[in-house]
DRENROKE-797095 format. One record per residue: x, y, z of N, C-alpha, C in turn; residue number from 1. Coordinates in Angstrom, 1 decimal, always signed. Each point is the difference from the previous one (the first is absolute). Layout:
! DRENROKE-797095
> n.c1,n.c2,n.c3,ca.c1,ca.c2,ca.c3,c.c1,c.c2,c.c3,nr
> X,Y,Z,X,Y,Z,X,Y,Z,NUM
...
***
This chain:
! DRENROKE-797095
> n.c1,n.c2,n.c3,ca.c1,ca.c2,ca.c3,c.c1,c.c2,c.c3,nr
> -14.3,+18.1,-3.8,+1.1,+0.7,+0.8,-0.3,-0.1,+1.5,1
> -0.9,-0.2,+0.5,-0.7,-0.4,+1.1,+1.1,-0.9,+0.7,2
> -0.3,-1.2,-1.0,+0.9,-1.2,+1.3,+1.4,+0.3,-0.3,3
> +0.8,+1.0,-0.6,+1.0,+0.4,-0.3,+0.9,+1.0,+1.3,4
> -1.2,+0.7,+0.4,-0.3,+1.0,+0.7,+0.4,-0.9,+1.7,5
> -0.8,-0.8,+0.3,-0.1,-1.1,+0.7,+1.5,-1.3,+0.5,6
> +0.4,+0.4,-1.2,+1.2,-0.7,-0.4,+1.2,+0.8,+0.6,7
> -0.2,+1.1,-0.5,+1.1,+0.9,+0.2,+0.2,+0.7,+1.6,8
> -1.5,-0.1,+0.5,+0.3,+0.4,+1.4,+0.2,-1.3,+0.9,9
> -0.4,-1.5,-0.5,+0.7,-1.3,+0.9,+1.9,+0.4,+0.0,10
> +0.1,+0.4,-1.1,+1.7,+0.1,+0.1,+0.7,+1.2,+0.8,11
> -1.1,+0.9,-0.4,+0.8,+1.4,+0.5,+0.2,-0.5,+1.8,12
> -1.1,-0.3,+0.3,-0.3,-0.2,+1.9,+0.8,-1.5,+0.2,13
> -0.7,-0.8,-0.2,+0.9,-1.5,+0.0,+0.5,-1.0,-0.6,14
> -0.2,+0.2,-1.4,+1.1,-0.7,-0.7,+1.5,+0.1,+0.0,15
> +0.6,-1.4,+1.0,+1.7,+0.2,+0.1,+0.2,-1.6,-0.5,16
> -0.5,-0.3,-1.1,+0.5,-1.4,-0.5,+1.8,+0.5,-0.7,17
> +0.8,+0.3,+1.2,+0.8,+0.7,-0.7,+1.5,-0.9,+0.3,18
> +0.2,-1.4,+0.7,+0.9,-0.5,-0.4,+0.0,-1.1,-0.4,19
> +0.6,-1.0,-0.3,+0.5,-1.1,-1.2,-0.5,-1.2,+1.2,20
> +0.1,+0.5,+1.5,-0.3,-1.2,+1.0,-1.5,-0.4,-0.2,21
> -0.8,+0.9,-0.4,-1.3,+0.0,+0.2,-0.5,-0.9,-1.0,22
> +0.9,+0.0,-1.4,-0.2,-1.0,-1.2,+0.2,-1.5,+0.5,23
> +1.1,+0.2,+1.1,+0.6,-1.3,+0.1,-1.4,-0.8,+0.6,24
> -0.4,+0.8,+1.3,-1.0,-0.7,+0.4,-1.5,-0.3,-0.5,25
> -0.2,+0.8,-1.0,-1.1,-0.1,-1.2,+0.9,-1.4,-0.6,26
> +0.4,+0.2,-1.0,+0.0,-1.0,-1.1,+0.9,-1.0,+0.1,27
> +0.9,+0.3,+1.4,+1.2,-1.4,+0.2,+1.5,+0.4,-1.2,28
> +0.2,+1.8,-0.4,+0.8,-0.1,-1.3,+1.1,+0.6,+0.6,29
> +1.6,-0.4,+0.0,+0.7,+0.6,+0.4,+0.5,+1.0,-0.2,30
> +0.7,+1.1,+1.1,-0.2,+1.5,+0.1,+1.3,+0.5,-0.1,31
> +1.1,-1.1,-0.6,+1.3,+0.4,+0.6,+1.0,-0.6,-1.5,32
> +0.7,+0.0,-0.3,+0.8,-0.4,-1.1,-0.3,+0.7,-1.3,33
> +1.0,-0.4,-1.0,-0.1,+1.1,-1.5,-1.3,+0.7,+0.0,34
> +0.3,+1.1,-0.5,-1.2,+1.2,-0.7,-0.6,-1.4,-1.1,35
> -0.9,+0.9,-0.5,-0.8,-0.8,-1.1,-0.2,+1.4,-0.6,36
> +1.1,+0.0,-1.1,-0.6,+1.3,-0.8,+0.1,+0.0,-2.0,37
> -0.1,+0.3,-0.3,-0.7,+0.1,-1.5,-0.8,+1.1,-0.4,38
> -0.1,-0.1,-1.2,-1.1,+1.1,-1.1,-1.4,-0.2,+0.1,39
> -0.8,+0.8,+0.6,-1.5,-0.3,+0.5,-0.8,+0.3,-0.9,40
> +0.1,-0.1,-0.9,-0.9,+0.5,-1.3,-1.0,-1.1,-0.6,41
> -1.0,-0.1,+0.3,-1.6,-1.2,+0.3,-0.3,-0.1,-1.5,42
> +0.3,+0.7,-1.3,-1.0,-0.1,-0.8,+1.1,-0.7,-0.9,43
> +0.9,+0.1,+0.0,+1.0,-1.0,-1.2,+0.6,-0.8,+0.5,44
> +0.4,-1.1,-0.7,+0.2,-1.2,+0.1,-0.6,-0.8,+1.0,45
> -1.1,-0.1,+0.2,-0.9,-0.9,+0.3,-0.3,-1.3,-0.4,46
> -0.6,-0.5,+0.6,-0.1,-1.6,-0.3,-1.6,-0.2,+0.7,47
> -1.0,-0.5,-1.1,-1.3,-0.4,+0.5,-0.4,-1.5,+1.5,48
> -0.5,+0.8,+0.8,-0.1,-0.8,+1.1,-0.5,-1.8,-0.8,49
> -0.9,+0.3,-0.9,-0.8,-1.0,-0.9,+1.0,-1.1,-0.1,50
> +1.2,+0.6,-1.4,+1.1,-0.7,-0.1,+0.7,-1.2,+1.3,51
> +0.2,+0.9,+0.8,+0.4,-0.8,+1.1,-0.6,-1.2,+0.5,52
> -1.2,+0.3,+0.0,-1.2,-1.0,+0.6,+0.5,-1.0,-0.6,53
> -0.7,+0.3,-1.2,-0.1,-1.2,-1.0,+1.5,-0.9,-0.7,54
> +1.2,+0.8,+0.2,+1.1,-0.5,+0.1,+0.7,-0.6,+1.1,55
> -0.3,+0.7,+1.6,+0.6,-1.4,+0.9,-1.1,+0.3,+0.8,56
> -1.1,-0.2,-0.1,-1.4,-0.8,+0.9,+0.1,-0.5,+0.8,57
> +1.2,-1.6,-0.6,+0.0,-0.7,+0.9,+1.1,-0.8,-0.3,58
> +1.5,-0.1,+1.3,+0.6,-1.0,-0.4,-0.2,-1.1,-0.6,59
> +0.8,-0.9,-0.9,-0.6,-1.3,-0.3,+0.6,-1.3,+0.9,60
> -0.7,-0.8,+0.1,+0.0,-1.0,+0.6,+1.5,-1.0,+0.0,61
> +1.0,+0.3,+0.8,+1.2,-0.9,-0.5,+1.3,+1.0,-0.4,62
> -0.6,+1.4,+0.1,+1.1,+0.9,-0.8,+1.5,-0.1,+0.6,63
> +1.1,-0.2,-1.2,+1.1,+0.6,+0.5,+0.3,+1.1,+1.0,64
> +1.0,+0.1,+0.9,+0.7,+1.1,+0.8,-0.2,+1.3,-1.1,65
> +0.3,+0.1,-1.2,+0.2,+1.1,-0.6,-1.3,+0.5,-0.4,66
> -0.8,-0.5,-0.5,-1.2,+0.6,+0.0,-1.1,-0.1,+1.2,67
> +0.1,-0.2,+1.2,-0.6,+0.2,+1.1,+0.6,+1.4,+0.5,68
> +1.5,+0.1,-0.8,+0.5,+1.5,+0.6,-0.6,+0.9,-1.0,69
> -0.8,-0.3,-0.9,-0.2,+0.5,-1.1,-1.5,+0.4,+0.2,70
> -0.8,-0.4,+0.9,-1.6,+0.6,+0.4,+0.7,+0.3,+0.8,71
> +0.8,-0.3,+1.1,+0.4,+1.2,+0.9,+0.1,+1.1,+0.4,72
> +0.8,+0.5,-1.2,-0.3,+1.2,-0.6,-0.6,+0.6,-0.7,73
> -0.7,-0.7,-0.8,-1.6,+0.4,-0.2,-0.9,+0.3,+0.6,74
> +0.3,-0.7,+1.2,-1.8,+0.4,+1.0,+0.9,+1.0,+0.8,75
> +1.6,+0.3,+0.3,+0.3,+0.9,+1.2,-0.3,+1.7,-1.0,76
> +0.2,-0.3,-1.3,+0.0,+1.5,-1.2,-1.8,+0.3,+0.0,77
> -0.8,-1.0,+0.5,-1.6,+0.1,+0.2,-0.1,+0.4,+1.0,78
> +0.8,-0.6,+1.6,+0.0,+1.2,+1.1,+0.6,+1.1,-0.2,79
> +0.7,+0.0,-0.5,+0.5,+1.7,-0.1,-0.6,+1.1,-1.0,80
> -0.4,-0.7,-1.1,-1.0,+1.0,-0.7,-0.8,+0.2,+0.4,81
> -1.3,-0.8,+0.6,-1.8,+0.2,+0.2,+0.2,-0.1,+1.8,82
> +1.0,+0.1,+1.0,-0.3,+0.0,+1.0,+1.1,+1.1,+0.9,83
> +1.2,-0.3,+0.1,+0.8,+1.2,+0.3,+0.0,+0.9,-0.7,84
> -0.2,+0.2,-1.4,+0.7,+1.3,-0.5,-0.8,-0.1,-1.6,85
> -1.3,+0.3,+0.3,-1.4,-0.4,-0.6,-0.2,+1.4,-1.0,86
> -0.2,+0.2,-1.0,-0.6,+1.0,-0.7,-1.3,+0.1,+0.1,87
> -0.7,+0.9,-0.3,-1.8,+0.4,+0.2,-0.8,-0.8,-0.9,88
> +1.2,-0.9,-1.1,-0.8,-0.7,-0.6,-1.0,-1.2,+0.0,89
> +2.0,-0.4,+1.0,-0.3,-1.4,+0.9,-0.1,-1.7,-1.5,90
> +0.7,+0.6,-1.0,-0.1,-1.2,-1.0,+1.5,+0.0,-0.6,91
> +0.9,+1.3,+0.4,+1.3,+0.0,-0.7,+1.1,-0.6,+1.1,92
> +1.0,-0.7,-0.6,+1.2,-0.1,+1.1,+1.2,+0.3,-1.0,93
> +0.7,+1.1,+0.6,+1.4,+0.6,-0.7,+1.1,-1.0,+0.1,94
> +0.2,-0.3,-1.0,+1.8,-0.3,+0.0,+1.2,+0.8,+1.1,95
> -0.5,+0.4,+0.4,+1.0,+0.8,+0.8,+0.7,-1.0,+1.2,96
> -0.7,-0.9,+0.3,-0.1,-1.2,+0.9,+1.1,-1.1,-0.5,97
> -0.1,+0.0,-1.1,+0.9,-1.4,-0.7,+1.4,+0.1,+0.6,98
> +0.8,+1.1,+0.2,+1.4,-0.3,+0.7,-0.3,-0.3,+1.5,99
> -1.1,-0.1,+0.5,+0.2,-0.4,+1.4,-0.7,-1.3,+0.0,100
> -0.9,-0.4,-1.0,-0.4,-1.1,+0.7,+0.8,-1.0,-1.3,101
> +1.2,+0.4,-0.6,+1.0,-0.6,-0.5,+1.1,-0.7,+0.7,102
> +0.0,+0.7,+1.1,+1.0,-0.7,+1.1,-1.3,-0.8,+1.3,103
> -0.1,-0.6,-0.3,-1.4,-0.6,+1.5,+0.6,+0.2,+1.5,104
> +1.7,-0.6,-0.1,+0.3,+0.5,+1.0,+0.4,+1.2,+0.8,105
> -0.3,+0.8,-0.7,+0.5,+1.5,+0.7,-0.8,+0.0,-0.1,106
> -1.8,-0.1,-0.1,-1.2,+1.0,+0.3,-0.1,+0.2,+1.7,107
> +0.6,-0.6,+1.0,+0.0,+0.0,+1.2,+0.5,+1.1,+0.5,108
> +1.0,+0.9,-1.0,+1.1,+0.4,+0.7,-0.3,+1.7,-0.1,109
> -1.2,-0.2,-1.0,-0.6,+1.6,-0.7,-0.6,+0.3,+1.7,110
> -0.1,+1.5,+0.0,-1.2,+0.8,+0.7,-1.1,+0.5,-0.5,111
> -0.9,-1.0,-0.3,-1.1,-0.4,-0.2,-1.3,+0.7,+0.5,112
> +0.2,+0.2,+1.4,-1.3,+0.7,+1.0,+0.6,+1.4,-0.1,113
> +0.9,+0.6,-0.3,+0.2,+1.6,-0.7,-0.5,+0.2,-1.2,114
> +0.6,-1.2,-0.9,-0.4,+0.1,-1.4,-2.0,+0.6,+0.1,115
> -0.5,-1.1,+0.7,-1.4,+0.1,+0.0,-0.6,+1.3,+0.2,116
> +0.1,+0.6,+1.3,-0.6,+0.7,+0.8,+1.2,+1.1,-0.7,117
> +0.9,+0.2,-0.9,-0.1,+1.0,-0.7,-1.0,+0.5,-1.1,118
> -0.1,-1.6,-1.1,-0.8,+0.4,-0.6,-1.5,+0.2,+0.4,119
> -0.4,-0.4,+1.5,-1.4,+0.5,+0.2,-0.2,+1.7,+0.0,120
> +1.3,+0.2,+0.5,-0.3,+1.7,+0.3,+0.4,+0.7,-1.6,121
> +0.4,-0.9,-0.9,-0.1,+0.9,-1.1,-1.3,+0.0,-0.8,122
> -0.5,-1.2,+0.2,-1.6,-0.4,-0.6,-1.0,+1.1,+0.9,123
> +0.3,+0.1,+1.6,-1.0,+0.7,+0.3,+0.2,+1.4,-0.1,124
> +1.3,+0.6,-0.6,+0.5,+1.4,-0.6,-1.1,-0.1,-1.4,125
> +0.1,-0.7,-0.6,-0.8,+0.0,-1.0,-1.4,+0.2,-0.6,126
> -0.6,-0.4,+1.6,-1.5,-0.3,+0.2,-0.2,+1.4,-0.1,127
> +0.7,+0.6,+0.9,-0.4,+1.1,+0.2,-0.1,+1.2,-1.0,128
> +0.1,-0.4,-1.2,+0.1,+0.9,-1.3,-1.4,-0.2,-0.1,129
> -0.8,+1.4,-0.8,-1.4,-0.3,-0.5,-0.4,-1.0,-1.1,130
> +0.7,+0.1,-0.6,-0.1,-0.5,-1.2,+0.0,-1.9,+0.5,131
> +0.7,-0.7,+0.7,-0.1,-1.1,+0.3,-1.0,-0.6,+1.1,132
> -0.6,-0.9,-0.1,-0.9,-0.6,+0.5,-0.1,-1.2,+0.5,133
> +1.5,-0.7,+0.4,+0.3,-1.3,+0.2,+1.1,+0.0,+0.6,134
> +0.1,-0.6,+1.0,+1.0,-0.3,+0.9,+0.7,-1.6,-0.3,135
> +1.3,+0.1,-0.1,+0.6,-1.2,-0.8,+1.5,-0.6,+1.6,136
> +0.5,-0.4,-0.4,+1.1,-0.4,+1.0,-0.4,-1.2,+0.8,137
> +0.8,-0.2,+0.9,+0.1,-1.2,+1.1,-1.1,+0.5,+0.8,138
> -1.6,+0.0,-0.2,-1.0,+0.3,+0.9,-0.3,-0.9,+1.3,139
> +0.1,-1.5,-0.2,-0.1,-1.1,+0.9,+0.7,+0.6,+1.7,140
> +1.5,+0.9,-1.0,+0.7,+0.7,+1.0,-1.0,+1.3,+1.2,141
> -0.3,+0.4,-0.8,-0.7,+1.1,+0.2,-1.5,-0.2,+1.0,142
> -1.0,-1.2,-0.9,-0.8,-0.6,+1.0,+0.8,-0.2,+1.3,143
> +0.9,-1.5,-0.1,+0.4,-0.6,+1.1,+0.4,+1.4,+1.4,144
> +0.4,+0.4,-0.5,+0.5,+1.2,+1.3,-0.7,+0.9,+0.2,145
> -1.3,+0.3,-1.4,-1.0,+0.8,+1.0,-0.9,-0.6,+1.5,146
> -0.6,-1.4,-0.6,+0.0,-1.0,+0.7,+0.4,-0.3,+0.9,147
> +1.3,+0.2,+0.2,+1.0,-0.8,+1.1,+0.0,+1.7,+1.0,148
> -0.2,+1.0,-0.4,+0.4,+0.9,+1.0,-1.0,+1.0,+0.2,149
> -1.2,-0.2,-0.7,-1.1,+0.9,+0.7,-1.0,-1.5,-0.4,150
> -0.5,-0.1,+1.6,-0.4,-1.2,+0.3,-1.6,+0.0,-0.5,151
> -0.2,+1.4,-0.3,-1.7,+0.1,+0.4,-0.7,+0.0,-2.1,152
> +1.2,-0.4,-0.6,+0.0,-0.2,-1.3,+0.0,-1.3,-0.4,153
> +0.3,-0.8,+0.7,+0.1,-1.4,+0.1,-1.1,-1.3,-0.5,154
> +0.0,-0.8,-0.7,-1.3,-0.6,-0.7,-0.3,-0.9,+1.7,155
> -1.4,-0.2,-0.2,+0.2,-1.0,+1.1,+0.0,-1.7,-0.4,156
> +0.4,-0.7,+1.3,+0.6,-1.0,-0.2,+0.6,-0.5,-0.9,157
> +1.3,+1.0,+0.6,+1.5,-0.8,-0.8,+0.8,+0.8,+1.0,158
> +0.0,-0.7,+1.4,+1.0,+0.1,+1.1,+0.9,-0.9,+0.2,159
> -0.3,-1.1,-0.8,+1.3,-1.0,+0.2,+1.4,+0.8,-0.7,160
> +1.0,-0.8,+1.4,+1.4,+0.6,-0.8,+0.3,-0.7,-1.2,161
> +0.6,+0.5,-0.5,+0.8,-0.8,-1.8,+1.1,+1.0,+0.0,162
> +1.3,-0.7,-0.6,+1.1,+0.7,-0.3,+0.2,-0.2,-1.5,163
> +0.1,+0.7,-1.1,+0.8,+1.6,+0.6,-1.8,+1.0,+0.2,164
> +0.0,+1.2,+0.6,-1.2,+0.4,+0.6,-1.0,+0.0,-1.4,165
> +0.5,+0.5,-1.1,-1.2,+0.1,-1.2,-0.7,-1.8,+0.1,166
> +0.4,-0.8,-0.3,-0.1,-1.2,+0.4,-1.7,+0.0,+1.0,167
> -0.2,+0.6,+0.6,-1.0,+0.2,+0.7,-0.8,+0.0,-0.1,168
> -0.4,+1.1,-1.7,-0.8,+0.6,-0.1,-0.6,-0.7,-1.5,169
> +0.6,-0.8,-0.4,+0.2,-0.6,-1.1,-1.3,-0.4,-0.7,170
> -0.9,-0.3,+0.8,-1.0,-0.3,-0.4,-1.3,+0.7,+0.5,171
> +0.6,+1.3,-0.2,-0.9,+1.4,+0.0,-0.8,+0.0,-1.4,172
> -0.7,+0.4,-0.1,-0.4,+0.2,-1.7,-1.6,+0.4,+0.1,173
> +0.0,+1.6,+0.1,-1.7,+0.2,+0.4,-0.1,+0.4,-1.1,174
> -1.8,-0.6,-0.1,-0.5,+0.0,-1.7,-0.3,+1.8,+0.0,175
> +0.5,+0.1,-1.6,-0.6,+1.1,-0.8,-1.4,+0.8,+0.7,176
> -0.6,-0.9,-0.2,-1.5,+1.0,+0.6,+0.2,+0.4,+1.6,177
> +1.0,-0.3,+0.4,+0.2,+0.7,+1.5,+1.0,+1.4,-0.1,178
> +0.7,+0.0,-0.9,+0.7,+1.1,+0.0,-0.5,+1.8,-0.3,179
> -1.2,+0.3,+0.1,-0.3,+1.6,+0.1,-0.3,-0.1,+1.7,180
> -0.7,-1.1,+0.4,+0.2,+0.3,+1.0,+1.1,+0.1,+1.2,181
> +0.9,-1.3,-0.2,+1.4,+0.0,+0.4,+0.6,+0.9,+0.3,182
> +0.2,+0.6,-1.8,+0.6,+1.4,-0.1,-0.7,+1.4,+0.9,183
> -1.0,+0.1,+0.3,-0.4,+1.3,+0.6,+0.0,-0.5,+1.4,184
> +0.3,-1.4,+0.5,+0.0,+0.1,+1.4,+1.7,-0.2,+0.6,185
> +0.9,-0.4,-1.0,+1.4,+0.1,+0.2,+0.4,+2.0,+0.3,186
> -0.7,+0.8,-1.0,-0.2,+1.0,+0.2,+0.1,+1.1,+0.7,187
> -1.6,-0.7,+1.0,-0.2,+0.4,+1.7,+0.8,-0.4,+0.6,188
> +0.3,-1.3,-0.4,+1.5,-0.3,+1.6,+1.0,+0.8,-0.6,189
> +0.7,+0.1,-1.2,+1.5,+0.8,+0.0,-1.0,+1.6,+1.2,190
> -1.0,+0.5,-0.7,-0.1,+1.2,+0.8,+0.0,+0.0,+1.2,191
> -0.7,-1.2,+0.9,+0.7,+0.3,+1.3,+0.7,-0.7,+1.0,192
> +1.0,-0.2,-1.1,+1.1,-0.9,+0.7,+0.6,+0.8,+1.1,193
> +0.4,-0.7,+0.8,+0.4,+0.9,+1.2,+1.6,-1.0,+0.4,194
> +0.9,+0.6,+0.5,+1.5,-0.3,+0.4,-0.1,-2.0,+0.7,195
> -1.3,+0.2,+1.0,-0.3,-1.2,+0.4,-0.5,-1.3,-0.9,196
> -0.6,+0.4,-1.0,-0.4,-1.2,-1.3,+1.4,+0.0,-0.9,197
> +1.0,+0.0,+0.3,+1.3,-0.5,-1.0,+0.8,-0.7,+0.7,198
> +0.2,-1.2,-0.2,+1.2,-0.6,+0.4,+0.9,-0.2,-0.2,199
> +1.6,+0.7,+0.8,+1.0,+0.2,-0.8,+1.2,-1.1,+0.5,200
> -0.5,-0.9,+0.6,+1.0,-1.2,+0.3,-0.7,-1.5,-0.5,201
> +0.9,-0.4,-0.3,+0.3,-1.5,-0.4,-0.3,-1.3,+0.8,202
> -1.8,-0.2,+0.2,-0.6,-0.9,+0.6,+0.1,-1.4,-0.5,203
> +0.4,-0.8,+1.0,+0.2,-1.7,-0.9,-1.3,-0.7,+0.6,204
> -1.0,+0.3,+0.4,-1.3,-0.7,+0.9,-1.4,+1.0,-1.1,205
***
């Protein structure tokens, strides 16, 4: 309950990941056209991430127009299950996807960076129950903008620009055996963050 505790006072003081622009510049996802809305229910009708793998892996060599559209939306129903709109399992992807990535051309026209950074704040509604122990959702999201706006959180060397900003960080990945410490020193800094360690504008250097 500790890093919970920790969690809840980053938001209360300065967590304002609170509009759809802020996704835009994280993940490059547009903030403006149709809702994206449906039945959010994670545990039925599912489809094993496994299946997928092993059914379009990999275009084949020479494919028709119709089945190139046909991994297409198989790998875009693998972004949208295991990366925008991820369950705690991280191995299921819902059908709920199939009428959008049915039309390939209208996936442009969805609001996409709402969709996301809704479902982060319902996953982190979630965390916050005792009983749960896992944080699920669009996290890359969540890194990328902790990163991007409290500087003193920041891995070092990875100042080069990349667009879109998560892009950045991409090749963050600190080992396992670093994380009790990590965790108790991310800790101390939320405790004394001060108004001067947050950055609330949109640096391109």
């Amino acid at each position: 309950m500790a890093g919970l505790y920790h969690l809840a006072r980053l938001n209360d003081r300065w967590f304002r990941l609170d509009e759809p622009l802020d996704v835009a510049y994280q993940l490059g996802l547009p903030v403006d056209g149709r809702y994206v809305s449906g039945f959010l229910q994670i545990q039925k009708f599912a489809v094993n991430c496994t299946w997928f793998q092993e059914t379009f892996g990999e275009c084949p060599e020479g494919a028709d127009e119709e089945t190139v559209r046909r991994f297409a939306r198989a790998y875009i129903m693998m972004l949208l299950g295991t990366q925008l709109f991820a369950d705690k399992s991280g191995n299921r992807i819902h059908i709920r996807w199939l009428p959008f990535v049915a039309r390939l051309e209208e996936m442009g026209s969805y609001n996409w960076g709402s969709a996301a950074l809704a479902w982060l704040y319902r996953c982190m509604c979630r965390v916050a129950n005792r009983h749960v122990v896992k944080l699920a959702g669009p996290l890359q999201l969540l890194q990328s903008w902790i990163f991007w706006r409290f500087p003193g959180f920041r891995p070092a060397g990875y100042d080069a620009f990349s667009w879109p900003l998560a892009s950045r960080w991409s090749g963050y990945n600190p080992g396992i055996s670093e994380k009790g410490p990590r965790v108790q020193m991310a800790r101390l800094k939320i405790d004394l963050l001060q108004a001067r360690d947050v950055s609330t504008l949109i640096s391109y250097v």
